[in-house]
N, C-alpha and C positions, 0 to 999 in steps of 0.2 A: 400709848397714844393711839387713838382711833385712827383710822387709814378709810379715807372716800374715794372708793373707786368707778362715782358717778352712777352705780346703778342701787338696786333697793338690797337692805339686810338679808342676805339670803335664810338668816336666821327665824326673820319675821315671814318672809315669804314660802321660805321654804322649798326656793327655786333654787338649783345649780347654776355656778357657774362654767360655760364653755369655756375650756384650754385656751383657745385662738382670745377670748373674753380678757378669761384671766392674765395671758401672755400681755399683751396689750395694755391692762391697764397696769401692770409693774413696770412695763417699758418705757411708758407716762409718766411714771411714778420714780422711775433714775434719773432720766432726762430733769425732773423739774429738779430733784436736790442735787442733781450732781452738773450744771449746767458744762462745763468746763473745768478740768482737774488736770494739772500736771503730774506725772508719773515720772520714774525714772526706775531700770531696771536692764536686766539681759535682756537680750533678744534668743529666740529659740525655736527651732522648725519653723523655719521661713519659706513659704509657697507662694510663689509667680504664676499667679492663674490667667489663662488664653486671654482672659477679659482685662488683663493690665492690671487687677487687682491685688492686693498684696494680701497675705494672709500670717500669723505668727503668733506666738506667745511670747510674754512677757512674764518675767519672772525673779525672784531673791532667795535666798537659802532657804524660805519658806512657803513662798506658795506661788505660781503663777496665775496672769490672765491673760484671756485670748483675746486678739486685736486684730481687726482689719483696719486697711489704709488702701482707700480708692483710687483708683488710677485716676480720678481730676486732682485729687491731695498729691498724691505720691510722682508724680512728673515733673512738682514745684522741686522736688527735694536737691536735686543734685549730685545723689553719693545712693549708690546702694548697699544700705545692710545688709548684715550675714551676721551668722550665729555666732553666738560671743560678744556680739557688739554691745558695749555699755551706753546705753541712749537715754536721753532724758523725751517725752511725749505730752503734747498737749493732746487730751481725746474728749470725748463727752462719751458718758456711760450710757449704755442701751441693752437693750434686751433682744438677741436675736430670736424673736419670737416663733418662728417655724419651727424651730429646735427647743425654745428656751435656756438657749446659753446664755449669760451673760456674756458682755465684752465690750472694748473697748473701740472706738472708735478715732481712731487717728485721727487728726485736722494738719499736726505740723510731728517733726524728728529733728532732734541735734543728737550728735556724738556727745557722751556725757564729759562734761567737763570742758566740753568745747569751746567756751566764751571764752577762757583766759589762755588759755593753750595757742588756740586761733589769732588772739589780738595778738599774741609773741610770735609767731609765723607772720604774721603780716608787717610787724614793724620790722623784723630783721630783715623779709623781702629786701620790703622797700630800702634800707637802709644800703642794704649787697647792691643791690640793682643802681643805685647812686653811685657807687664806687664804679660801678662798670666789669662787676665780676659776673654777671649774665648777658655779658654785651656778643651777639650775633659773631662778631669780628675774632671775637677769644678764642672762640670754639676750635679746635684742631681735626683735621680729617683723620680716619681712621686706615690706618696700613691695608693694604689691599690682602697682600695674603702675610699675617702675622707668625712669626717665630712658634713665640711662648703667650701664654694669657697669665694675668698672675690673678688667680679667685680670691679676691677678700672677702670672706664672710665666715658666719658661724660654722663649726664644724657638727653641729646638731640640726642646724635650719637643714629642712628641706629643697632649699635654694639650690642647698649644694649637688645635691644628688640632682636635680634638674638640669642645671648646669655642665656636671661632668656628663653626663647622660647623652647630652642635646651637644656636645662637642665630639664624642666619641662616635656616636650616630652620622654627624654632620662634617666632621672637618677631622677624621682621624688624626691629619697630618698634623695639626696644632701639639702642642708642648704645655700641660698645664701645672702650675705652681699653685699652691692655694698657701694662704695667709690668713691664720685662723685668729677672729676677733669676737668677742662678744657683740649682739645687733641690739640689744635693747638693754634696760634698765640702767643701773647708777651704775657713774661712769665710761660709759658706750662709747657716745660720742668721743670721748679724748683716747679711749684706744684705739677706734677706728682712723681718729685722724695720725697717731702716731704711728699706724701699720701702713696708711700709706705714705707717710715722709720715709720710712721703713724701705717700702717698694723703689716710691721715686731715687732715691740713694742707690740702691741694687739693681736696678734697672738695667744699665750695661754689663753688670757683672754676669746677670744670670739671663741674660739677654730675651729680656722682656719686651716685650710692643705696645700690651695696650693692658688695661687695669678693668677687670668686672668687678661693681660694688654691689652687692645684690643681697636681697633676702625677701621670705614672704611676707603673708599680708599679717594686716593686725590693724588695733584701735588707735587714733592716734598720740595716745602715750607710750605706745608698742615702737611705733616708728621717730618718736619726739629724737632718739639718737642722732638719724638722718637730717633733722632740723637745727642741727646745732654749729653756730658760726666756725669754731675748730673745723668739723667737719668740709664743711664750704671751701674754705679758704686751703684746707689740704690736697683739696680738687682743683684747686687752681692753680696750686704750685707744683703740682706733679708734675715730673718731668716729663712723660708722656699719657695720652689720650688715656680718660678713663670717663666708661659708659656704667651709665647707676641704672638697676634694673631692682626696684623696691617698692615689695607688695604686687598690689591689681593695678588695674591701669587707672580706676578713677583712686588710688593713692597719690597726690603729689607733696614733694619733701623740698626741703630749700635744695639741698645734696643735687635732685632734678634741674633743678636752671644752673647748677655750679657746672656741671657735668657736660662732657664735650659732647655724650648724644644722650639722649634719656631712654629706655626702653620701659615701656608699659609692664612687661613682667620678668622675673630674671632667664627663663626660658628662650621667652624674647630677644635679651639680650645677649646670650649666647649664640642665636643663631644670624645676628649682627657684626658679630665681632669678626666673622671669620666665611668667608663663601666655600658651599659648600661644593664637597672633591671631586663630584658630577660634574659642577662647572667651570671649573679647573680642565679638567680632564675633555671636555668639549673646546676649552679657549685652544687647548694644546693643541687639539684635533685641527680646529679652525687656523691655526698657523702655522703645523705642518701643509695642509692644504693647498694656501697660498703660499709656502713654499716651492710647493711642487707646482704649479701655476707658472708662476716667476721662472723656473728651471726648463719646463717645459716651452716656454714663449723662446728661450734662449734657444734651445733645441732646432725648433722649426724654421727661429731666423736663420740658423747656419745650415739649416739641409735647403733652406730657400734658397741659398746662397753659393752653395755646390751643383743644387740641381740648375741652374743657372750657367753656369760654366759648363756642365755636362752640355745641356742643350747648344749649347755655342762651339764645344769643341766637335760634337759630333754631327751637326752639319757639316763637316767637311768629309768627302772621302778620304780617309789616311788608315797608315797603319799601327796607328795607337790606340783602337777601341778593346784589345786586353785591358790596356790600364786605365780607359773609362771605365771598365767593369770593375774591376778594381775599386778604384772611388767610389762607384758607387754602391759596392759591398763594404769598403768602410766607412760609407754614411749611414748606411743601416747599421751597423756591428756600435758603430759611437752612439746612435741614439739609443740602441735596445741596451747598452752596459749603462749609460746615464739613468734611462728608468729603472732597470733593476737594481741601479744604486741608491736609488731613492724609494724605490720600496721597502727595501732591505732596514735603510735608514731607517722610512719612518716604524717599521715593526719594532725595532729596535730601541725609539726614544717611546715609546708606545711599552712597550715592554716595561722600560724603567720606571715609567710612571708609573705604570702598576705597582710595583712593587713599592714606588714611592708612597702609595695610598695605602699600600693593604701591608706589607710589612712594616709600615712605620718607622724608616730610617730617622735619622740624624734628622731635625727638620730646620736645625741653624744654616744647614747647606742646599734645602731641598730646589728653591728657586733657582740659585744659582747656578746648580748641578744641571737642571733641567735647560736655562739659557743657555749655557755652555755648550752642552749636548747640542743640540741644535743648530749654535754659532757652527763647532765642528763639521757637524755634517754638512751643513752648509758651504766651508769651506773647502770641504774635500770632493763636492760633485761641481765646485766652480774650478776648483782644480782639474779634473780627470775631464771637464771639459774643455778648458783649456789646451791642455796635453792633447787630446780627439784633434783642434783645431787647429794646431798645430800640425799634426799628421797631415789634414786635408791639404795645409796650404805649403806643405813642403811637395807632396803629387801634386797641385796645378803647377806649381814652379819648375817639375819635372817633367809635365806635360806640355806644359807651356818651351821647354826647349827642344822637344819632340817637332812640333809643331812646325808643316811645313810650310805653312804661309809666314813663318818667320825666316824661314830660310830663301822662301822666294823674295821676299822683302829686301834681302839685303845684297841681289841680284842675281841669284840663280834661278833656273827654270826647268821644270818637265817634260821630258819627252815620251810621247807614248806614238805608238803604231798604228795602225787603222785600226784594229781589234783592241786599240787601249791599253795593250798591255806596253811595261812602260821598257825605256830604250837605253840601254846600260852601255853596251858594250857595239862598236863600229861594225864589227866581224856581222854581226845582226843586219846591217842596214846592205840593200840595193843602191847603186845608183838609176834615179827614175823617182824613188820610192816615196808615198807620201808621209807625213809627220805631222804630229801633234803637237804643238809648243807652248806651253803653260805658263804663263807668267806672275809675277805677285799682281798685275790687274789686267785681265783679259786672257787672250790666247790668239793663238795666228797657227794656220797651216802653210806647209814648205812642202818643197821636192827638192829632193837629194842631188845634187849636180853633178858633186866632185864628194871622193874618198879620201880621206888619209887614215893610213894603218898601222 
C-alpha cells in the first residue's frame, strides 16, 4: 500500500526527508487510522508529574505501550491508579514526535471489569441502605481507652504488620488478639463473616472492645470479599464497635458504611482505635493538677480562718499569746504536711503510670487501677485534713476558755495598780491608794478606803 505523506517522492526528487517532517507525518498517519481504540491492560511505572500529568505504561505478557493522561482528562477520573491495576482505556494513538515514541493518549480509565462488579456494589448499597444498616443512628462510639483490640485480617497482608506496628508505637497499653482470615479470593467473604460472629461470641470472654477489619489496597476483585452482604450484616450484629480500615482511602467497600467508623487506611485505623499514651499521661497530669487546686483552695480557706481568730484573740492584752504561737505553728505545720502529701501522692500515681505505659501491666485493670489510685489519694489528704482541722478547732475551744473577756463576762473583773501591774493579793494595797478596775465593758478608777485582811 502506498503511504501519502503530503510531500513529493523523495525517490523522484531526491530530497530528504527532516526527523521533525518525517515524525509528523506518521503522527498524522495514527491519528487518521486509529481515531479512537479501546485498550485494556496493566498499568506499570506510573509518574505524577508537577504539571498534573500522568505518565505510565501499559502492558500483557507480551509487550507494553507508553500512555500519557492529561491533567484536564485525568481530574474527570475519580480513583487513582497504581501499578497492577487491571484497567480497560479509551486513548487515540499519536506519535510523540520530539522523541518519536509512540503512545497512547488517554481521553477516559475504568477498572477492568468494572461494569458488572460496580452495578453489584451499587445494588447491594442501595438495597443495605434501605434496610437501615448504614443509618447514622446505628453507629456505636468507640471505648475511650479500650482493653484488648481483636485484628481480623490476613496473617500475610501487610495490614497486619502496620497495625501491630502503629499500636505498639502508639498505645502500648492496648492488648492485641489477632484472628487470622483469608482477605481476598473464593470464599473470603464467608470466612471473614464467620470470624467475626467468632469474635462477637468471645468478646467477653477474652474481653475485647472494639474489632479492626483491615487490609491493603488492590483491584477491585482484590477487595470484592469486603463487598459482600455476609460480610455487612456480620458488622452489624457484632456485639461490639468494629472500624474497617481497607485498602487507600479512595478504596470504598460496602464493609465501609456497615462499619461503626471507616478509616481511610488500616494504619489509620489503628491509630483510631486507641489514643495515644502521651495523652493519657497528660489527661492524668491534668487531673492530678486540679486535684491539687481543689486541696489547696481548702488549705487557704482554713488558714483564712485561724488567721482570723488569731487577729481577734490577739488584740487583747492577755496571757495566752504562747498558745497563739502555738496555732499558729500548727497552721503552718498542717499546710506544709497537706502539700508534701500531695506531692508525694502525685510522684507516686506519676510513677505508676509509668510503669503502666512502659512495662505493660495487666491492661483489663489499668484504668481502674489508675481511678482508684487517685480516688485514694484523694481520700487520704481529705482525711489528714480533716484530722489538722480538727486539731485547730480543739486549741480555739482551749483558747477560747483561756480567754479573759469570758471570764469578765460572767462578772468578774481586773485589777491593776497605777503601774498596771495587776492586784492579786490585799497585803499589796494601801489605804488612799489608787486602782484600775477592768470590767467585761469599760473600766472605772477607785481609792482604796477601807482594808480587810
Amino acid at each position: 500500500m502506498a503511504l501519502d505523506f503530503g510531500i513529493a517522492n523523495p525517490e523522484n526528487t531526491r530530497a530528504a526527508l527532516t526527523v521533525s517532517a518525517l515524525n509528523r507525518a506518521v503522527s498524522g498517519l495514527l491519528q487518521r487510522s486509529f481515531p479512537l481504540v479501546r485498550v485494556r491492560g496493566e498499568i506499570a511505572n506510573v509518574t505524577r508529574a508537577a504539571s498534573g500529568h500522568w505518565y505510565f505504561a501499559l502492558k500483557d505478557d507480551q509487550a507494553q505501550a507508553r500512555c500519557v493522561m492529561f491533567r484536564a482528562r485525568n481530574q474527570l477520573l475519580g480513583w487513582m491508579p497504581r501499578d497492577g491495576d487491571e484497567v480497560e482505556v479509551s486513548a487515540v494513538v499519536t506519535l510523540y514526535e520530539a522523541r518519536g515514541e509512540f503512545q497512547l493518549s488517554v481521553e477516559s480509565m475504568r477498572r477492568a471489569g468494572q461494569g458488572q462488579l460496580f452495578e453489584e456494589f451499587l445494588k447491594l448499597k442501595a438495597r443495605l441502605a434501605a434496610e437501615g444498616l448504614f443509618a447514622a443512628e446505628r453507629k456505636r462510639s468507640l471505648p475511650r481507652v479500650p482493653r484488648r483490640v481483636a485484628l481480623v485480617t490476613s496473617m500475610q497482608a501487610a495490614a497486619l504488620s502496620d497495625v501491630v506496628t502503629a499500636l505498639s508505637r502508639r498505645a502500648p497499653y492496648v492488648g492485641v488478639i489477632i484472628y487470622p482470615v483469608p482477605v481476598q479470593g473464593a470464599g473470603a467473604g464467608s470466612h471473614i463473616a464467620a470470624m467475626l460472629r467468632k469474635v462477637s461470641r468471645r468478646a467477653a470472654a477474652d474481653l475485647v472492645d472494639v474489632v479492626l477489619l483491615v487490609r491493603g489496597g488492590g483491584s477491585i476483585e482484590d477487595l470484592w470479599a469486603f463487598n459482600e452482604e455476609a460480610v455487612a450484616r456480620a458488622i452489624v450484629a457484632c456485639a461490639i464497635p468494629v472500624v474497617v480500615g481497607v485498602g487507600h482511602e479512595s478504596d470504598i467497600t460496602i464493609a465501609d458504611f456497615a462499619a461503626d467508623l471507616r478509616a481511610p487506611t488500616p494504619t489509620a485505623a489503628a491509630e483510631l482505635v486507641a489514643p495515644a499514651a502521651t495523652a493519657l499521661v497528660a489527661t492524668i497530669g491534668a487531673q492530678q493538677a486540679a486535684l491539687a487546686r481543689a486541696l489547696q483552695r481548702l488549705i487557704e480557706r482554713a488558714q483564712q480562718r485561724i488567721d482570723y481568730v488569731l487577729r481577734l484573740t490577739t488584740a487583747r492584752r492577755a496571757p495566752w499569746k504562747a498558745l497563739a504561737a502555738e496555732l499558729e505553728e500548727l497552721r503552718l505545720r498542717s499546710g506544709n504536711v497537706l502539700v508534701e502529701a500531695l506531692m508525694q501522692a502525685r510522684v507516686r500515681v506519676s510513677s505508676r503510670v509509668h510503669r503502666l505505659l512502659v512495662a505493660r501491666p495487666n491492661p483489663n485493670a489499668a484504668s481502674v487501677r489508675v481511678a482508684a489510685l487517685t480516688a485514694a489519694r484523694r481520700a487520704a489528704m481529705f482525711a489528714q485534713l480533716k484530722r489538722q482541722q480538727a486539731r485547730v478547732e480543739s486549741g480555739l475551744a482551749a483558747l477560747a476558755h483561756l480567754d479573759p473577756g469570758q471570764t469578765l463576762a460572767r462578772g468578774f473583773s481586773i485589777v491593776r495598780d497605777a503601774s498596771g501591774a495587776l492586784v492579786r493579793d490585799s497585803e499589796r494595797v494601801d489605804i488612799g491608794q489608787t486602782l484600775e478596775i477592768e470590767f467585761a465593758r469599760g473600766s472605772a478608777s477607785t481609792r482604796v478606803e477601807r482594808l480587810r485582811r
